[in-house]
C-alpha positions in Angstrom: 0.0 0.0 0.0 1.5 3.3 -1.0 0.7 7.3 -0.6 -0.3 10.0 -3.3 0.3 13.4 -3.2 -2.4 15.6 -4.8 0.7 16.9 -7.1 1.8 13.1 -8.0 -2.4 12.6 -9.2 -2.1 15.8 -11.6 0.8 14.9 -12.9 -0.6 11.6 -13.9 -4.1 12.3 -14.3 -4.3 16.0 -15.1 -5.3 15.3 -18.9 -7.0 12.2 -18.2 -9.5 13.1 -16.0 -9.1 17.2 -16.8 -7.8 17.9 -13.9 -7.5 21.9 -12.5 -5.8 22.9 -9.2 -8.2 26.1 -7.8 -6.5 26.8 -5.0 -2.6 27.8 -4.3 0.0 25.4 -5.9 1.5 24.5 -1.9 -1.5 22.8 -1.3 -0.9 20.1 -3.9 1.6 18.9 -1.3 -1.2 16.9 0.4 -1.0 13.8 0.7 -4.1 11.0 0.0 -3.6 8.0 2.4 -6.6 5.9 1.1 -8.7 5.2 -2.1 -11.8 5.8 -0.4 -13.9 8.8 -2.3 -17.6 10.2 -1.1 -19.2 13.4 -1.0 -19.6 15.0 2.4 -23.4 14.9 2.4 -25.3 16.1 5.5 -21.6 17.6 6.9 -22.8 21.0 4.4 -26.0 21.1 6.4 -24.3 20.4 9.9 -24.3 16.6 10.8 -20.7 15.9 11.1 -21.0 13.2 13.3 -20.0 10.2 11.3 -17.8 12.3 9.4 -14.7 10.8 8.1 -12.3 13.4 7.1 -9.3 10.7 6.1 -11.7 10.0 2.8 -10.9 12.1 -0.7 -14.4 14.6 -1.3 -16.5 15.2 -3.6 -18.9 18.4 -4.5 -21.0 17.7 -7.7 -23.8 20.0 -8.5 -26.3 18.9 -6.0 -23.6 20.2 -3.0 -22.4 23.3 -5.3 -25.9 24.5 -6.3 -26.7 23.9 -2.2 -23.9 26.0 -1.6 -25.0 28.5 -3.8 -28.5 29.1 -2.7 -27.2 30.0 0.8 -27.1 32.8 2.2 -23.4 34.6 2.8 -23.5 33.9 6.2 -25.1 30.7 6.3 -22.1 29.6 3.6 -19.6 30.5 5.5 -20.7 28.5 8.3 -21.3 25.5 6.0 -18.0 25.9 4.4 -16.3 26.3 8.0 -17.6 23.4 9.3 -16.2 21.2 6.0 -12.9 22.6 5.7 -12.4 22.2 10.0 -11.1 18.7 9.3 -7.9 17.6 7.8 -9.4 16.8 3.9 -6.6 15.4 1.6 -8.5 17.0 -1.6 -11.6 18.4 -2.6 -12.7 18.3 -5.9 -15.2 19.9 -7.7 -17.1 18.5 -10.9 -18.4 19.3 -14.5 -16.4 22.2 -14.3 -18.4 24.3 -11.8 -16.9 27.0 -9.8 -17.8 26.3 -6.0 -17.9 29.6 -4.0 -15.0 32.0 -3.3 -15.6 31.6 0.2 -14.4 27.7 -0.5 -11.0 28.4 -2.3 -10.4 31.3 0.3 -10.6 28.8 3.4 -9.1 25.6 1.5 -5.9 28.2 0.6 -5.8 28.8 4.5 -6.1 25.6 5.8 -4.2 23.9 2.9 -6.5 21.8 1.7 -5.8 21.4 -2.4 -9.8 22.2 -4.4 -9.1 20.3 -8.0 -11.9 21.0 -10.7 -12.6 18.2 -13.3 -14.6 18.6 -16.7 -15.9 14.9 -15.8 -19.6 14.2 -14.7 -19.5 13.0 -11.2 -20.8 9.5 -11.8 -18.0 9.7 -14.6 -15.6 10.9 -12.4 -16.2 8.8 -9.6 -15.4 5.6 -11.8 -12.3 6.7 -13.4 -10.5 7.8 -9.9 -11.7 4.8 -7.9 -10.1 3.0 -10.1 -7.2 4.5 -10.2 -7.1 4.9 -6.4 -7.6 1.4 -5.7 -4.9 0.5 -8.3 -2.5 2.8 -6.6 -3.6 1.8 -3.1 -3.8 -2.1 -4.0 -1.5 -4.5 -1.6 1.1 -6.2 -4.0 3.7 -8.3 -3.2 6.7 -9.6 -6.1 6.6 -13.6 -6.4 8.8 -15.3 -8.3 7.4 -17.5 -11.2 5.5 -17.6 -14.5 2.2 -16.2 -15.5 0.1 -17.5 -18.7 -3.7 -17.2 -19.9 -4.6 -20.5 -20.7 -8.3 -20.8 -22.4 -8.5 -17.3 -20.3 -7.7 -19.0 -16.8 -3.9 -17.3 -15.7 -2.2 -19.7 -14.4 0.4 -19.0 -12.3 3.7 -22.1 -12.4 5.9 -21.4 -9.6 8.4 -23.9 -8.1 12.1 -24.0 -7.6 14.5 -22.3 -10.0 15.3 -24.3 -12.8 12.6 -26.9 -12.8 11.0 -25.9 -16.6 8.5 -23.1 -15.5 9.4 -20.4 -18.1 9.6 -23.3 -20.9 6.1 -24.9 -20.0 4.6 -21.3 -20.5 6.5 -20.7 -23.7 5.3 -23.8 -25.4 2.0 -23.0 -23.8 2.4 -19.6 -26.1 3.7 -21.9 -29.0 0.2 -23.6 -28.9 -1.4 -20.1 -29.1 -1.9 -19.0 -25.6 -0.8 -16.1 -24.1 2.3 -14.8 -22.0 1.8 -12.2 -18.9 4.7 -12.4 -17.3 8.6 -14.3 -16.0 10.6 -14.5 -13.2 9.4 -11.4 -11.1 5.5 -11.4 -10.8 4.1 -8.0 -10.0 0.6 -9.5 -7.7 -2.1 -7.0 -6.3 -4.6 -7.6 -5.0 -7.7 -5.9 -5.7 -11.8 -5.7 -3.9 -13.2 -9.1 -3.2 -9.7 -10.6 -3.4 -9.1 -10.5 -6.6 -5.6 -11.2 -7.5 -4.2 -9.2 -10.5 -0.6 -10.5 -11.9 1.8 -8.1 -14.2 5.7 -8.0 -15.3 8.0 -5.7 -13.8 8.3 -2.2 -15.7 11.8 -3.7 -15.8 11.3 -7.3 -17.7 8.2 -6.1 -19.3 7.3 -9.6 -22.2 11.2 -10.9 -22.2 11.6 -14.2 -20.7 15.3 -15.9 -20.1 15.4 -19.8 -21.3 18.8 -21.3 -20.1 20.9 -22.4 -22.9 19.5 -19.9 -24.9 19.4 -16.1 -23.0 16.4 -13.8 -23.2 14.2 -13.6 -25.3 11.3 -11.0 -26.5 7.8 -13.3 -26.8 5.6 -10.5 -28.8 8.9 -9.7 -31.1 8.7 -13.8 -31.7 5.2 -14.6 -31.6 3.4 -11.6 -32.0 1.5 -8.7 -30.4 -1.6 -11.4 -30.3 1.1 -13.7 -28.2 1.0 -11.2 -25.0 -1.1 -9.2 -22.8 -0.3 -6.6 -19.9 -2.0 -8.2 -17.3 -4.4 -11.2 -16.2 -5.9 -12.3 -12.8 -4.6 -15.2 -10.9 -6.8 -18.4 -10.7 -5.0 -21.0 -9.8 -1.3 -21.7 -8.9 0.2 -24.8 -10.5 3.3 -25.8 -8.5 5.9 -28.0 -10.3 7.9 -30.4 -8.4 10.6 -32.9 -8.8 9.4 -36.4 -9.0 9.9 -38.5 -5.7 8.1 -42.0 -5.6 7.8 -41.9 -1.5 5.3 -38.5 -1.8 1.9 -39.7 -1.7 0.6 -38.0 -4.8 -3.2 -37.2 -5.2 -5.3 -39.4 -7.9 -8.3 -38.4 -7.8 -8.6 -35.1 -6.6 -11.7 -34.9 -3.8 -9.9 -32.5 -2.0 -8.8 -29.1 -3.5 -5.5 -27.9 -2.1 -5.4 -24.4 -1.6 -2.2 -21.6 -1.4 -2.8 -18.0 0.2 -1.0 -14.8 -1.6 -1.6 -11.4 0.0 -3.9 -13.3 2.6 -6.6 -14.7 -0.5 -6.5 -18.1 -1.0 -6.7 -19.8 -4.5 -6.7 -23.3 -6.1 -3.3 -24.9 -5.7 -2.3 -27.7 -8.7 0.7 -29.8 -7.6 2.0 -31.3 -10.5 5.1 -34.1 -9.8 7.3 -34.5 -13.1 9.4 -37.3 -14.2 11.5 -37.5 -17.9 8.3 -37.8 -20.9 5.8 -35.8 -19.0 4.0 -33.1 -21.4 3.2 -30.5 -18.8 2.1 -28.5 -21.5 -0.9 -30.6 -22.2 -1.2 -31.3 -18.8 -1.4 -27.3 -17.7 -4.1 -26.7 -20.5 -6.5 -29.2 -18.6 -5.3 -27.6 -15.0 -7.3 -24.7 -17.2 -10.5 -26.8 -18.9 -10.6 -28.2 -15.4 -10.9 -24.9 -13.6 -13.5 -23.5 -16.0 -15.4 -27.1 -15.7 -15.9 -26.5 -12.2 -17.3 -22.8 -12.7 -20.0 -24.3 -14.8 -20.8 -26.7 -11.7 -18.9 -30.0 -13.5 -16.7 -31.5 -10.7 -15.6 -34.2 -12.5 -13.8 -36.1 -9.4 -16.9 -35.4 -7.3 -19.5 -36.8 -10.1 -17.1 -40.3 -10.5 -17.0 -41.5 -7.0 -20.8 -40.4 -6.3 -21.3 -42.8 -9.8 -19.4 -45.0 -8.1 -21.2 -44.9 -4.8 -23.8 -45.4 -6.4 -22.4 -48.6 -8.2 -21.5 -50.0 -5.3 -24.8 -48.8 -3.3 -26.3 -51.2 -6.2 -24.6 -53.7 -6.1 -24.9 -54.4 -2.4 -28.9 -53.8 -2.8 -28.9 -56.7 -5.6 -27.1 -59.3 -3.7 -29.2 -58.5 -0.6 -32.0 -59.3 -2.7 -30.2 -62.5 -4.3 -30.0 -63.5 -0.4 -32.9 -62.9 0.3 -35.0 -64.5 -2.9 -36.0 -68.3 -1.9 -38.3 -69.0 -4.8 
């Protein structure tokens, strides 16, 4: 989790989101600790109870046009009992100009008042957004990072074990390559896991024997993309015949990475194994089970069943004297 200063957000976002600093250029020194952005609502009118002044503010027309219609006494009052608290930013949409009283009290307390051209409903989806992408956790593991029938699939294991060649075969067959070596992982709302390459590494990959290597300069701009959510982890391991390796798969093994857990694929190899073929079903597999296809779970309750039979016709058999 990181920190913004209103400056850093202009300089980013200025022409995105036309962006206009109102008040004096020292207040873009403030700093925005959280992504969290709301308009102040019944604080203009006096309720500041449930206030929470750590949270980036909104005024859209409803709290400008409010502003407006009160009288210069009344709106000083209002504006005083906003600008008390310790805001990070204020800003102002479609453009309006909120009332001089505002930018005279947010230039004294040093609180930044940034205009944007955007709609508020507009506005409020671009910088949440952006906000919760700068304010994401994120962590750097160390692997490879693929979509696979548009499930990423993240191979990790010890160094050397064949993780960057199973992706680039995987790319061979027409899939597509995120990332190598350093995974960039955030972690976004309802623990969704977003993997990236390093501004660094950006598509290149290093195969031993060979060196690095640029996959979109190879395969093709089709071959790559910049980013791709994490669904399940397929771990490669070395081969050992006394580890008591899952057959059947009942019981989903699970891995936790910035405290969300996600489906964990162990996959033991041994010389002949195509781990290629073998990763694009860790995929068809995963997307089986969205559709409510567990195929594991539907054998043995078949065979259950089978059995359940079974026992029911020879108890009969038993039973039969005729």
């Amino acid at each position: 989790m990181g920190e913004l200063t209103v400056a850093e957000l202009l300089d980013r976002k200025a022409d995105r989101l036309q962006l206009r600093l109102l008040t004096e250029p020292h207040t873009a020194g403030k700093t925005i600790m959280t992504d969290e952005v709301v308009s102040p609502g019944l604080v203009l009118a006096g309720y500041t109870d449930r206030f929470t002044p750590s949270r980036s503010q909104v005024l859209g027309e409803t709290e400008v046009m409010y502003l407006h219609s009160l009288g210069p006494a009344e709106r000083d009052a209002a504006v005083d009992r906003f600008l008390q608290f310790d805001i990070p930013v204020v800003f102002v949409t479609k453009g309006l100009e909120p009332p001089p009283p505002l930018i005279e009290r947010a230039n004294d307390r040093g609180i930044p008042v940034v205009s944007t051209g955007h709609k508020t409903g507009v506005f409020y989806t671009a910088i949440k957004s952006f906000l919760e992408n700068q304010f994401a956790p994120s962590t750097f593991v160390h692997g490879s990072l693929a979509d696979v029938y548009g499930v990423g699939l993240l191979f990790m294991g010890r160094s050397g074990i064949g993780k960057s060649e199973c992706v680039l075969d995987l790319v061979e067959r027409g899939h597509r390559f995120v990332a190598d070596d350093q995974i960039h992982v955030t972690r976004r709302r309802g623990g969704i896991l977003i993997g990236r390459s390093s501004e660094v590494l950006g598509f290149h990959m290093e195969i031993r024997g060979i060196g690095i290597i640029e996959i979109h300069s190879l395969f093709g701009i089709r071959s790559v993309r910049q980013q791709k959510r994490i669904e399940v982890v397929v771990r490669l391991e070395d081969w050992d015949e006394a580890t008591n390796v899952d057959r059947i798969g009942l019981e989903e093994e699970r891995t936790s990475i910035l405290d969300t857990e996600i489906p964990l694929v162990r996959v033991p190899l041994n010389p002949g194994k195509n781990i290629t073929v073998i990763a694009e079903v860790v995929a068809m597999n995963h997307l089986q089970k969205y559709s409510g296809r567990f195929a594991a779970e539907q054998f043995n309750q078949r065979l259950i069943e089978r059995m359940r039979s079974k026992a029911e016709l020879e108890t009969y058999l038993e039973e039969d004297y005729e």
